[in-house]
N, C-alpha and C positions, 0 to 999 in steps of 0.2 A: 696185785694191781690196786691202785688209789682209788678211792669211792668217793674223793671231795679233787677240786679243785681249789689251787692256790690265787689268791686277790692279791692285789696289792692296793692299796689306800694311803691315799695322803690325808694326814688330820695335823692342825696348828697343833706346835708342840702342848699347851695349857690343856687344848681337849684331849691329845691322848694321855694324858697322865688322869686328865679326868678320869676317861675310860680304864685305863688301867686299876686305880682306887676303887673303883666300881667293881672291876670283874675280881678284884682280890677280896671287898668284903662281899662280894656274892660268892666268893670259893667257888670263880668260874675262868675259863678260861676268854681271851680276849675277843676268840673266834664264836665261842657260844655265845658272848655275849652280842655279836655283830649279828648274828644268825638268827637269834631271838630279836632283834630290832628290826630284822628286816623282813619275816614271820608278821610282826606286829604292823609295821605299815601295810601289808598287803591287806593285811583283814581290817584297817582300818581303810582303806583306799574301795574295797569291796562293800562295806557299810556304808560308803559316801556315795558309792554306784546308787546301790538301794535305796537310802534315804531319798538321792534325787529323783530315781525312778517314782518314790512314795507320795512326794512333793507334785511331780508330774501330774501322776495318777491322780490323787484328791484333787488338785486342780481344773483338771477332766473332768468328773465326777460332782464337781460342787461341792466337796467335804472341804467343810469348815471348821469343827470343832467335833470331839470326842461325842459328843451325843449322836452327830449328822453319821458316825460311824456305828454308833449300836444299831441306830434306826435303820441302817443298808443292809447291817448284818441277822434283824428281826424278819425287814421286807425281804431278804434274800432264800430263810431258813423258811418262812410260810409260802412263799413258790415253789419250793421244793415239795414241801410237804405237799400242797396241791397238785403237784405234780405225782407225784409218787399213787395219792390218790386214786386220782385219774385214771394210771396206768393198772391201780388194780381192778379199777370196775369195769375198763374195756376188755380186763384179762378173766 
């Protein structure tokens, strides 16, 4: 039984011989080299997710520059500690 499925793709004659040159001096096949491309998008499509979400968030947040994020991450780490504290002396 097959473990891939077969594509079919249209590419302008000039880009697949591109491709073709490509996946010969990568000593790859045509399909590795699609597979790997499209591997690649996805994890760049998922950074782009994130970055927005990150964008979002400082936004929200009021983070403006690299500093405005040490300072969240110092105010956040002495609550905790405060916390933690806390919970020993009620304990």
């Amino acid at each position: 039984m097959r473990t891939t499925k077969v594509v079919s793709i249209t590419l302008p004659p000039p880009l697949f011989e591109q491709v073709k040159t490509l996946a010969r001096e990568e000593n790859r096949t045509v399909s590795e080299l699609f597979r790997e491309s499209i591997r690649r998008y996805q994890r760049e499509r998922e950074w782009e997710r994130i970055r927005s979400y990150g964008t979002m968030a400082a936004e929200m947040a009021d983070v403006k520059t690299e500093e405005d994020v040490v300072n969240l991450i110092h105010e956040f780490r002495r609550e905790k500690r405060r916390n933690q504290i806390e919970a020993l002396q009620e304990g």
